[in-house]
Structure formats: C-alpha cells, structure tokens
C-alpha positions in Angstrom: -39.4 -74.5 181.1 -40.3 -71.9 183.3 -37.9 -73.0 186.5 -34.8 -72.3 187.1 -32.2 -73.2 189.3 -30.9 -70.4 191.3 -27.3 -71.4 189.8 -28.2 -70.9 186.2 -29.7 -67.7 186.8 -26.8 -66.5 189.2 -24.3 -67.4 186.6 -26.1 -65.9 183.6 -26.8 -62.8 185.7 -22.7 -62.5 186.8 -21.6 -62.7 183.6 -24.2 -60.4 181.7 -23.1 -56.7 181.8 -24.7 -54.9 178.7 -28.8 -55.7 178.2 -30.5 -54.5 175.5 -34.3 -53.6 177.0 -37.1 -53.6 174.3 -40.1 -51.7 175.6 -38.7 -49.9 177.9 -40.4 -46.7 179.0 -39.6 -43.2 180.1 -42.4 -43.2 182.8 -40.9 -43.1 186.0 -44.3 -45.4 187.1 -43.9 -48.0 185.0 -41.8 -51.4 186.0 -39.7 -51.3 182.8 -38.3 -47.9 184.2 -38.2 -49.8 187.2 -36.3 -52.4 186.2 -34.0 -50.2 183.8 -33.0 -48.0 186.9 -32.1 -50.7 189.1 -30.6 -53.0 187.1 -28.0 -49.4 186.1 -27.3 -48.5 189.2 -26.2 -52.3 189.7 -23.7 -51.5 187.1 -25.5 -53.4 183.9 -25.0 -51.4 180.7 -28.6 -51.1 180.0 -29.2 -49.9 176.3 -33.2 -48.9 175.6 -35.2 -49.8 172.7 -39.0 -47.6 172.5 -39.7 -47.1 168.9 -41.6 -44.2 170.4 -39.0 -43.1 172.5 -36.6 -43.0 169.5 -33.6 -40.8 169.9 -34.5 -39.4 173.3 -31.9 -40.7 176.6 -32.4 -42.6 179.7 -29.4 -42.8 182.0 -27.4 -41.1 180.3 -27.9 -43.9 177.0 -29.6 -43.0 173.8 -33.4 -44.8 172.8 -32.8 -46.8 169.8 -35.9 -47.7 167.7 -34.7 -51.4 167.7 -32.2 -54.1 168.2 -31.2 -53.8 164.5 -30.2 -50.2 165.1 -28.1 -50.2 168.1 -24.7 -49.0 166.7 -21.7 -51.0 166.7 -19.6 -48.3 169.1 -22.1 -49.6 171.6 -20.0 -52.7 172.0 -21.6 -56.1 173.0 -24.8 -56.5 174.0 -25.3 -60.2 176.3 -29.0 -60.3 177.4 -32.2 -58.5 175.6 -34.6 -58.2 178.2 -38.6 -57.5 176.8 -41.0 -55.7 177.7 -43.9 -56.4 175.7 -46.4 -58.9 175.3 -46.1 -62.7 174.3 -47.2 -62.3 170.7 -45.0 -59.8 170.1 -41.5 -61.6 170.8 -41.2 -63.9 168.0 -40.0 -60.7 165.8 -38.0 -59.5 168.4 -36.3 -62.2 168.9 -35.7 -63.3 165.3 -34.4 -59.4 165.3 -31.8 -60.1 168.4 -30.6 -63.2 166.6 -30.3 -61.2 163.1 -29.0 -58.1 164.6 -26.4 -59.5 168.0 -25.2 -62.7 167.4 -22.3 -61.8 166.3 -22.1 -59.0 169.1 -21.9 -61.5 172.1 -25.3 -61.9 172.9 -26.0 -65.1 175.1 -29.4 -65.1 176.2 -33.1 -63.9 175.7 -35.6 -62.9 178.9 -38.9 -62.3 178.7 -40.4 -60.3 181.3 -43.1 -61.5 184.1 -46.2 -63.0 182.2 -44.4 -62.6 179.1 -44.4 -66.7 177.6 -43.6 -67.7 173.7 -42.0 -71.3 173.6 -42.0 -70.9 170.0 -39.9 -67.9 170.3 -38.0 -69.5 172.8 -37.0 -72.6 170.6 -35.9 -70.5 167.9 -33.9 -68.3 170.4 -32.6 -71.8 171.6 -31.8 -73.5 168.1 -29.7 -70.4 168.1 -27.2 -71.0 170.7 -28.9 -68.9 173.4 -29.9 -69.0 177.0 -34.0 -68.0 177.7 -35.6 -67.1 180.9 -39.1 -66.7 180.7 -41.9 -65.4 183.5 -39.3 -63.7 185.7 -37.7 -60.1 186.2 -33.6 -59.6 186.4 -34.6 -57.8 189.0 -36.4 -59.7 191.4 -33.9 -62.6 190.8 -30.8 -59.9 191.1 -32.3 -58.6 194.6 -33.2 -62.7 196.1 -30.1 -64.4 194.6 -28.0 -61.6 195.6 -29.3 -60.8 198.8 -30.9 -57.5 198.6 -34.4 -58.6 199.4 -33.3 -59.7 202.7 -33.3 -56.0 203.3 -36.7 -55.7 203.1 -37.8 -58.8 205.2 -38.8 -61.3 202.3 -37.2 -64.6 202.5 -34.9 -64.9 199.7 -34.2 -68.7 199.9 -30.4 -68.1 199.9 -28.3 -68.6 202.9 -26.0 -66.2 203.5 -23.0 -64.9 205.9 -23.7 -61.5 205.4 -25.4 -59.5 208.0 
C-alpha cells in the first residue's frame, strides 16, 4: 500500500519525535539535508546515519555509521526515515528491527521512489508502521498547513488564516 489516509499519517507524525535518517547527507543541495533541516527545526529529534559521514555533526547531533550504533544515551528513536535506494532497505530495515525495537521504534519510511514490499512485510511482521513513496516533509507541510503558505492546495480545511 502506497496510500494513506491523511489520519494515519497525521497521527504517526504527532506522535514521532526522534527519527533516525539513514542516508542522510551533509550537502546543503541535497533533499536528505532538506528534509533533515526541516523536519529539526519542526522540533523532531533527528539522529543521522552516513557511514561516510561517520563521526562528523549535523544540527548539533553526531553521524552515526548505522542504526546498530546509535548509543543508548540517545534515548528512543520512533521512525527511521531512508534515504537510499529500494534494494538497499531490506538490511536496513532488518538492522532497525535488530537494533530499536526495544528503543520505541514504531514505524519505518521510505523516502519518495524508494518501494521494497518485502522489506515492508518483514518491518510489518514486526509490529511496525511503514510508509512508503512519500516524504515527512511534504506530508508535515500539507497535513499541517504550511504548504498553504506557498499557494498549493493542501486538501485540508482549515480555520487558520
């Protein structure tokens, strides 16, 4: 399933506050960084995972190489958002399971273009929530009415001016 009522992704957003990006980057030009930025200065916790990045910081949060090494201290982790492409999340997924199920995590999103059902049934067998094909971003700004800033039609009625 690729659709998604604007409830279930309201409520998995509103209650998500630390994600775990994999493959995000350090250039300022690419839509991980994008999407890292925003989705900070909306007040997620947003904890980076770049193997190559390893060590370095990004909003004031250390790189970690992966999932597996995000220290305890760090506190739960709720969503891992990826980054990378579709034949690469069954490991990273089978990783988040290992690595933050007992941590709180509660759900799994794949990025725009970014499709694995079998990773996606194995992240369901598992107890979790997956969105796949769509950015926490985009759906933050429509379902909670920031696009309507920038004349796009959001779908979402709304009171506020």
């Amino acid at each position: 399933m690729t659709d998604y009522t604007d409830k279930f992704l309201r409520e998995l957003l509103s209650t998500t506050k630390t994600i775990a990006m994999v493959g995000v980057s350090l250039n300022e030009m690419r839509p991980s960084y994008f999407v890292a930025r925003y989705l900070n200065l909306k007040g997620f916790r947003v904890v980076p995972i770049n193997p190559g990045q390893a060590g370095k910081m990004l909003f004031g949060q250390t790189i970690y190489p992966s999932l597996s090494e995000i220290p305890e201290e760090i506190g739960p982790i709720h969503m891992v958002d990826i980054f990378r492409r579709s034949d690469h999340v069954g490991p990273i997924v089978d990783d988040a399971i290992a690595a933050l199920s007992t941590r709180g995590l509660r759900s799994i999103w794949m990025q725009i273009g970014v499709i694995n059902e079998d990773a996606k049934a194995v992240a369901e067998a598992a107890g979790l929530e997956v969105v796949m094909n769509r950015c926490p971003k985009i759906e933050h700004q429509r379902l909670f009415g920031e696009l309507r800033k920038a004349g796009f039609n959001t779908g979402v009625i709304s009171s506020k001016l």
